[in-house]
C-alpha positions in Angstrom: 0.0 0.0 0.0 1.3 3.6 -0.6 0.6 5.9 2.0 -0.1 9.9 0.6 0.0 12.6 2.7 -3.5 15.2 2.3 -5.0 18.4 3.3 -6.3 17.4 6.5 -5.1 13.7 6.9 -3.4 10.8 4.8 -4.7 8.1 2.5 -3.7 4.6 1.8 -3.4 3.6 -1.4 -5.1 -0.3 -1.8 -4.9 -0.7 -5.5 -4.7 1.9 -9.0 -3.3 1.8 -11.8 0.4 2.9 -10.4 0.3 0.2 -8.3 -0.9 -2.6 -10.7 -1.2 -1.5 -14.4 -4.4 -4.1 -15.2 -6.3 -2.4 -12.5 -9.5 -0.8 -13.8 -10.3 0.9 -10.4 -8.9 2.5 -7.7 -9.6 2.3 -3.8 -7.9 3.6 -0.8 -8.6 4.1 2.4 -9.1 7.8 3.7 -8.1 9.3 7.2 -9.4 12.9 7.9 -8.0 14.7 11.4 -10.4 15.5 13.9 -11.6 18.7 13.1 -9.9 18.6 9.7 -11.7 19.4 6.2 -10.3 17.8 2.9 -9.2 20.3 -0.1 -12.4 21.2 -2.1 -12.0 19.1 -5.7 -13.4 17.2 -8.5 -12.4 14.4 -10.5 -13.5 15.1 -14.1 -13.2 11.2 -15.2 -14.9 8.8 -12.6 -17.6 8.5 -9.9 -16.3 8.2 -6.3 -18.1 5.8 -3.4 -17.3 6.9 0.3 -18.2 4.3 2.8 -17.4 5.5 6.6 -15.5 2.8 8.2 -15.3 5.1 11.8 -16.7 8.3 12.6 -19.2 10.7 11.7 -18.1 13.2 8.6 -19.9 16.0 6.9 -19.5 15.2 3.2 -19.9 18.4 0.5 -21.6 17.0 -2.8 -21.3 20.6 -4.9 -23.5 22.8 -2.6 -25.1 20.0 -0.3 -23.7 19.0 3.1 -24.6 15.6 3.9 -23.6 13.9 7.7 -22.3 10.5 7.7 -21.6 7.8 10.3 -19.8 4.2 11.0 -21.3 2.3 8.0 -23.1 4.6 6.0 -22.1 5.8 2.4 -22.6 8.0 -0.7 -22.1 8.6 -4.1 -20.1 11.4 -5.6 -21.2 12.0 -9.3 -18.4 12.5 -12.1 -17.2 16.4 -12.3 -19.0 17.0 -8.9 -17.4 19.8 -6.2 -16.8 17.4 -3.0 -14.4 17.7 0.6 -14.8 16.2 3.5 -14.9 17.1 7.1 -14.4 15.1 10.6 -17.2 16.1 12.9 -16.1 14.0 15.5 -13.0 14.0 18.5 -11.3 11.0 16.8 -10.0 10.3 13.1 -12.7 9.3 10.6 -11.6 6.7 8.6 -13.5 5.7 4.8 -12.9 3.8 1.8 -12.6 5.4 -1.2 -13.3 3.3 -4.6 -13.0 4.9 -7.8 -14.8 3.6 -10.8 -11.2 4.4 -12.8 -7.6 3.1 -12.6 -6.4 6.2 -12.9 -8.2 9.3 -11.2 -7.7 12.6 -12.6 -7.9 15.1 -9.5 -8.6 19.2 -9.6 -8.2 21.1 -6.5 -10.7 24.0 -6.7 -10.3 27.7 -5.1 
């Protein structure tokens, strides 16, 4: 697994194209900070699934908030403005899976 650092936390790389070239998805796991809020971005070439694996988030879908706990998920629509935020005292931990190999990723101001 490759570990990346991001705004606000870290995420684990499970499987993408970089780490095996047949793969035709990605999925990593994602840690956000307590009290920490992901960069604001959109991927302009796959959907994203979040499932919460610990914690209770507030997810951004463009200009909906959405709140999230321990075993709950969502879908984040191609081209769609998302970031995530840790509501909670602990880390919030959630899996990230990728309909692409290869996500293309577009921090937005």
């Amino acid at each position: 697994m490759k570990r990346v650092p991001i705004h606000g936390g870290h995420m684990q790389w499970i499987i993408d194209q970089s780490i095996n070239s047949a793969s035709d998805i990605s999925l990593a796991e994602m840690t956000i900070y307590p009290g920490e809020t992901s960069e604001l971005h959109r991927h302009n070439n796959c959907t994203e699934i979040i499932y919460i694996l610990s914690g209770t988030v507030r997810q951004r879908i463009d200009d909906r908030w959405i709140v999230l706990e321990t075993g709950e998920s969502c879908l984040i629509p191609i081209g769609s403005a998302h970031q995530t935020q840790n509501l909670g005292q602990m880390d919030s931990r959630m899996i990230l899976a990728y309909s692409r190999g290869t996500r293309h990723y577009e921090a937005i101001k």
